[in-house]
C-alpha positions as CSV (number, residue, x, y, z in Angstrom):
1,X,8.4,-1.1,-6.1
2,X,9.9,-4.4,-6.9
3,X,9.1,-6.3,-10.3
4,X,9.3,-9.9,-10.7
5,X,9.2,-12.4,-13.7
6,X,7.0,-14.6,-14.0
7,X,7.9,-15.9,-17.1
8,X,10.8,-15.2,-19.7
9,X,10.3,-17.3,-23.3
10,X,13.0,-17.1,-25.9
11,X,11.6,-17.5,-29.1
12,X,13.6,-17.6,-32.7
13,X,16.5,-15.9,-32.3
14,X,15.8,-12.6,-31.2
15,X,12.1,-12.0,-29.3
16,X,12.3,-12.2,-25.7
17,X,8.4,-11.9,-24.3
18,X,8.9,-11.1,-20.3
19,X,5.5,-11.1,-18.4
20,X,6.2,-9.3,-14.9
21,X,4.1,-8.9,-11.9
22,X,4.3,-5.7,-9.7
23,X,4.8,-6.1,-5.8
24,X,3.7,-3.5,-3.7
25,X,3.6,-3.2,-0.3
26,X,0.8,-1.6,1.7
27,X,0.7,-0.8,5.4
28,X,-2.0,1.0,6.8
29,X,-1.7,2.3,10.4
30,X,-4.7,2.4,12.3
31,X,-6.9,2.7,15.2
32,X,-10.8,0.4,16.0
33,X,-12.5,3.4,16.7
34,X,-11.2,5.7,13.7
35,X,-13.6,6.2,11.0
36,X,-11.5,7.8,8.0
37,X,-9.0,4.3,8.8
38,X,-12.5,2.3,7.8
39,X,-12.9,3.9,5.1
40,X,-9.2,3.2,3.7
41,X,-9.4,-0.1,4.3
42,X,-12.6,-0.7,2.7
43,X,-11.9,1.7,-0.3
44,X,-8.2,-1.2,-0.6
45,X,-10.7,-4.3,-0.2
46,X,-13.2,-2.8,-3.1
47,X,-9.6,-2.8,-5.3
48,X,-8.9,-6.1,-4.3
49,X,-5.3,-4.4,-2.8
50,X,-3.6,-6.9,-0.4
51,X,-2.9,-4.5,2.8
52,X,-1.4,-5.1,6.3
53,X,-3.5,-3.4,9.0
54,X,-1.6,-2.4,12.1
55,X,-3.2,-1.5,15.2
56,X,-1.6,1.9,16.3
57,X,-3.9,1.8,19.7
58,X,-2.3,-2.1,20.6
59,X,1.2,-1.7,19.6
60,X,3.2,1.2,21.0
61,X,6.1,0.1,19.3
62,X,4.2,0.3,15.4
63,X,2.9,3.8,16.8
64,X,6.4,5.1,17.3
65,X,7.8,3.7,13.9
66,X,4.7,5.5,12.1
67,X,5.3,8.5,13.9
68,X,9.3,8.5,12.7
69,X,7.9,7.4,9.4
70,X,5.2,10.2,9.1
71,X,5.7,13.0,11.4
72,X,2.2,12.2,12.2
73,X,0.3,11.4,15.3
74,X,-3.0,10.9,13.9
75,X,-4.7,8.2,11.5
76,X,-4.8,6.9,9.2
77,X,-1.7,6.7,7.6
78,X,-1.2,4.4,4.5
79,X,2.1,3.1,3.4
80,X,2.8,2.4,-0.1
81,X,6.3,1.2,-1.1
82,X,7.7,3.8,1.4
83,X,5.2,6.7,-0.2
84,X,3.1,7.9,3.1
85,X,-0.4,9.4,2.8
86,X,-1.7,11.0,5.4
87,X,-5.7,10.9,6.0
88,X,-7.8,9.2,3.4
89,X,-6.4,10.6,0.5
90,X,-8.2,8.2,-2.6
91,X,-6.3,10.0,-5.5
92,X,-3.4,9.9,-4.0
93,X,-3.9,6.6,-3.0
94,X,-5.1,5.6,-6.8
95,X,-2.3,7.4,-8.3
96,X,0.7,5.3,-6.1
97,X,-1.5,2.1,-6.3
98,X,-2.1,2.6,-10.3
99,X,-5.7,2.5,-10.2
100,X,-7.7,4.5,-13.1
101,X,-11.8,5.0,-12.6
């Protein structure tokens, strides 16, 4: 998980005040027709998580690297920061993203 400043103030002689941002990056392998993959992606939408959504049915090639990534051959799989979950797992899911109900 990378962290990035947004904004570093020096003030008097010796407060600093960082304000950092946390990037993460989510990948969820899917397929049209796979209904637990719809629910993923709608449970990351209702969080307002930014996700890239790759096609395992289209692209043999992102099929193959989720299958070295996962030991998986079924979907959905969800990539977070290099942490895979396997199925629709929403606590794990909240846990790695940092979500609290």
């Amino acid at each position: 998980m990378g962290v990035k400043p947004l904004l570093e103030a020096q003030i008097g002689y010796n407060i600093t005040i960082t304000n950092s941002i946390n990037i993460m990056t989510v990948k969820v392998y899917s397929t049209p027709t796979c209904p637990y993959c719809t629910q993923v992606k709608e449970f990351l939408k209702e969080k307002s998580i930014e996700f890239e959504e790759i096609d395992v049915a289209a692209d043999p090639k992102a099929a193959q690297e989720m299958i070295d990534k996962s030991g998986q051959m079924g979907v959905p799989v969800v990539d977070i920061d290099g942490e895979m979950i396997i199925g629709f797992n929403k606590p794990k899911m909240m846990e790695l993203l940092g979500i609290k109900e």
